[in-house]
C-alpha positions in Angstrom: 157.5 175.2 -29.6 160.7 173.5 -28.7 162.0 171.5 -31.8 163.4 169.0 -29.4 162.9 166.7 -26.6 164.8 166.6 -23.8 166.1 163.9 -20.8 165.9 164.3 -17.0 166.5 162.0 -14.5 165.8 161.7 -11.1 166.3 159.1 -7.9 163.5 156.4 -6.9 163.3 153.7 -4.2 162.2 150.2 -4.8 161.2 148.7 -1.8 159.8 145.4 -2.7 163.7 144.8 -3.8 165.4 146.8 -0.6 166.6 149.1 -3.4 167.7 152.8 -2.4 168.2 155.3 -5.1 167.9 153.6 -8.7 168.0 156.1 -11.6 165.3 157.0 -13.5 165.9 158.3 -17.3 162.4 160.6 -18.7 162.4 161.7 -21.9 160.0 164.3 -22.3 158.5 165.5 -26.2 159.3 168.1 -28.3 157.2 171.2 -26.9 156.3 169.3 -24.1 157.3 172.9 -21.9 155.3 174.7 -24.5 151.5 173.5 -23.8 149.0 171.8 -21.4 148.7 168.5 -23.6 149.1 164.8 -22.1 151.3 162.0 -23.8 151.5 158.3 -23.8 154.5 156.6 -21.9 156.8 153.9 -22.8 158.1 152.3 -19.7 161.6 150.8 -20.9 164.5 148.9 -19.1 168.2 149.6 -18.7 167.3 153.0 -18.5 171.0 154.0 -18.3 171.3 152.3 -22.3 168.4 154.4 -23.5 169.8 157.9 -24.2 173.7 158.2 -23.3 177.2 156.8 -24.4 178.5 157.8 -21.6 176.1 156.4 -18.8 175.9 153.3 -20.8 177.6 150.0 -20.1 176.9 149.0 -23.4 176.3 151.4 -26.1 172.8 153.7 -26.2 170.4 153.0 -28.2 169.6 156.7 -29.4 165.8 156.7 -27.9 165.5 160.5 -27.7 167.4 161.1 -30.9 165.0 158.7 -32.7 161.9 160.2 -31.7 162.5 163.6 -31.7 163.2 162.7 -35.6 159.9 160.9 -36.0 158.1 163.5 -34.1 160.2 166.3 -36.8 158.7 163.5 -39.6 155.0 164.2 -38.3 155.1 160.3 -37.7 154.3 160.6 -33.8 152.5 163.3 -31.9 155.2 162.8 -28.8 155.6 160.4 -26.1 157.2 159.9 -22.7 159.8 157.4 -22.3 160.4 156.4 -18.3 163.6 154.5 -18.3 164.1 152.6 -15.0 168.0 151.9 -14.8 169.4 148.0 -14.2 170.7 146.9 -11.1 173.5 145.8 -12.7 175.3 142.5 -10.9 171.4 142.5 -9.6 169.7 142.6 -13.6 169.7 138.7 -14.1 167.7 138.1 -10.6 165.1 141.4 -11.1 164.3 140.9 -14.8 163.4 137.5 -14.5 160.3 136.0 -12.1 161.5 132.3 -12.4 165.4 131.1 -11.8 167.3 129.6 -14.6 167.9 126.0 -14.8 170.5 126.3 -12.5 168.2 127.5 -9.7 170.6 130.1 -8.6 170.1 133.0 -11.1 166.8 135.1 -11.4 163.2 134.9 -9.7 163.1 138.7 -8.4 161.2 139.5 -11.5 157.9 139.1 -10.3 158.4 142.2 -7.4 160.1 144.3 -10.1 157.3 144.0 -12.5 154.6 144.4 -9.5 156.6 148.0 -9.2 156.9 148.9 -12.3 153.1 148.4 -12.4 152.4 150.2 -9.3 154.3 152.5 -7.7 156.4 153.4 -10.1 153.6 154.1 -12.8 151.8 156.1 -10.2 155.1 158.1 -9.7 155.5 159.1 -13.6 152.2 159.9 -13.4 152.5 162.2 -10.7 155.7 163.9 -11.8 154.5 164.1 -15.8 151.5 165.0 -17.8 150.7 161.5 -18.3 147.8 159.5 -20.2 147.8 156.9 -17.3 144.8 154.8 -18.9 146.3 151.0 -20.8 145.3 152.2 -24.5 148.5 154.9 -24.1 150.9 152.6 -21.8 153.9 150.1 -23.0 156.4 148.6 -21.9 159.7 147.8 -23.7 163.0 146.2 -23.1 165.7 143.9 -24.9 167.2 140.6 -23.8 166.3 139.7 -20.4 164.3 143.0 -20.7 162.8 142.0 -23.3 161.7 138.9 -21.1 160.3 141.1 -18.2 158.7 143.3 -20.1 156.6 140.6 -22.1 155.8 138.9 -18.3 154.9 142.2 -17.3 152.7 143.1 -19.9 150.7 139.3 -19.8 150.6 139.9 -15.9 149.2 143.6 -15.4 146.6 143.3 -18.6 144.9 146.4 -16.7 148.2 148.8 -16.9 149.8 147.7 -20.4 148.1 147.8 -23.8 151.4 147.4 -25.5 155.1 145.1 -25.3 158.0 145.9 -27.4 159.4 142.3 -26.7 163.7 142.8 -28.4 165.7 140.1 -28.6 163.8 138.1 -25.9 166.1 135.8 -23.3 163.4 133.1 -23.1 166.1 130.4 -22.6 167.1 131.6 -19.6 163.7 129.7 -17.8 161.8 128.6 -21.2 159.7 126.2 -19.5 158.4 128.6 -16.9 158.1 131.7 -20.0 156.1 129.0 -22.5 153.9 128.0 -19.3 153.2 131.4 -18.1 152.1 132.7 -21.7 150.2 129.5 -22.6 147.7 130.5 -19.5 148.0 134.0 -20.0 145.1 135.7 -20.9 145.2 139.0 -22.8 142.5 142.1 -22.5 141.7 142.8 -26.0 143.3 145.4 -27.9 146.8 143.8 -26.6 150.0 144.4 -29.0 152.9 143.2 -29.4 156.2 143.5 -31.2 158.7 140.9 -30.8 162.0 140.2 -32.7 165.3 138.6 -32.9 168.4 138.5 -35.1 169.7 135.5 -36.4 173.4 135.9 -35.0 172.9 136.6 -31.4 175.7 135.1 -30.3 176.4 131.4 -29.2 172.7 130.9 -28.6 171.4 132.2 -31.9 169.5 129.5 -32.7 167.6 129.5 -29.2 166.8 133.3 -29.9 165.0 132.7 -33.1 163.7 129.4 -32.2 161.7 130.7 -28.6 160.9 134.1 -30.3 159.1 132.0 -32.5 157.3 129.9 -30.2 156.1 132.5 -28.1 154.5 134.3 -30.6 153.0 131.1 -31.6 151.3 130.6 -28.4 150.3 135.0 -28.1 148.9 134.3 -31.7 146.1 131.4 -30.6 144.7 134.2 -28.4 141.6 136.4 -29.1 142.4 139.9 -29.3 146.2 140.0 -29.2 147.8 141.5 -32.3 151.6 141.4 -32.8 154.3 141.8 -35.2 157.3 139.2 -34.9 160.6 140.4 -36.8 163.5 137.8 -37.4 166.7 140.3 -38.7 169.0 138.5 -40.9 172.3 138.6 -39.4 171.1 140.8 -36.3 173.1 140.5 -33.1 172.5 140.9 -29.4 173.7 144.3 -28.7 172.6 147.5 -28.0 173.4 149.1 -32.2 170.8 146.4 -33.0 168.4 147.6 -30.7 169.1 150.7 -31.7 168.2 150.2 -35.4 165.2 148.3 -34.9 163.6 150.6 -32.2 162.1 153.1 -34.6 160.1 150.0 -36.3 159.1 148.8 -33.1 158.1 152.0 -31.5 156.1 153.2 -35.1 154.5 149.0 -34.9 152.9 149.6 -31.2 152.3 153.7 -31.4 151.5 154.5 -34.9 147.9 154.6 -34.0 148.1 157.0 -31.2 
């Protein structure tokens, strides 16, 4: 059995968005080559962050390195990460559904998520040996991905069993966020890991502060457990990330 995983990529439309040929990162288990079995999948933002320096725009966050030394630990059994790259100048309009306060920033997010949900899913599944059911699908992201990925978790309760929710945005359109979760309704068995450092930049205070209402609201909700992380001097960038993925990823998957 291969000791390693290892990353492909390949193209994808997204028509909803009139996008042609957005990168898609997989990384694929350790002996994934080897046998006939079927893995989880971690559906994850800013793909191009996820795995290499050098496609980064950023800093990587060191996803395949991290989990092929969990899976080396015994401490996971292998997953598949799908890594939908950004759309860079077009990020802050697809990975939020509501525009900022400005009006003029945002509100694509609700056609990205209804991808990522749909067609997309059903794309990884077809290309990978997949366990397509909820109880083995998440969805991560940081920032504004961290955003999307919570709205897209709350919204397609039949896809997601899971959110990693990093450093979450929610100031960019708090009102619509706090209104969307207060009326979301979970299926049971939903998780979620949300966190935030207490540096992140000139909004650090809004960071820790919405984190924290947010998972005030998930936590008056029947069958929604979660896990909320507040990192003492932690900043917004992607070495952050990077060190608190493995708790995040070991929060939502140990089970599996």
């Amino acid at each position: 059995m291969t000791a390693t995983g290892r990353v492909t990529t390949f193209e994808t439309d997204i028509p909803p968005l009139g996008v042609k040929g957005r990168r898609v990162w997989c990384y694929l288990p350790p002996g994934y080559g080897d046998t006939e079995e079927r893995y989880p999948v971690l559906y994850m933002q800013d793909g191009q962050n996820l795995f290499d320096p050098a496609a980064s725009y950023a800093g990587e966050w060191g996803v395949d390195k991290t989990l092929d030394r969990l899976f080396a630990e015994g401490r996971t059994r292998g997953v598949i990460v799908a890594g939908l790259e950004n759309g860079r100048e077009e990020r802050l309009a697809e990975y939020s559904p509501w525009p900022d306060f400005t009006g003029r920033r945002g509100g694509r997010g609700a056609e990205y998520a209804e991808f990522l949900a749909g067609d997309f899913k059903r794309l990884v599944d077809s290309r990978f040996r997949t366990l397509p059911g909820r109880r083995h699908t998440a969805v991560a992201g940081s920032s504004l991905g961290g955003l999307i990925s919570l709205y897209a978790a709350l919204k397609y309760p039949e896809v997601y069993s899971m959110a990693g929710v990093l450093s979450p945005a929610f100031w960019f359109a708090r009102s619509a966020v706090t209104d969307f979760v207060r009326a979301a309704s979970p299926a049971p068995g939903f998780r979620v890991y949300m966190d935030a450092g207490t540096e992140e930049g000139f909004r650090k205070e809004e960071y820790v502060a919405d984190a924290r209402a947010v998972s005030s609201l998930l936590s008056g909700k029947p069958g929604v457990e979660q896990k909320l992380l507040i990192e003492e001097g932690g900043l917004h960038n992607e070495e952050a990330w990077k060190r608190r993925f493995p708790g995040a990823f070991l929060w939502l998957f140990g089970g599996l």
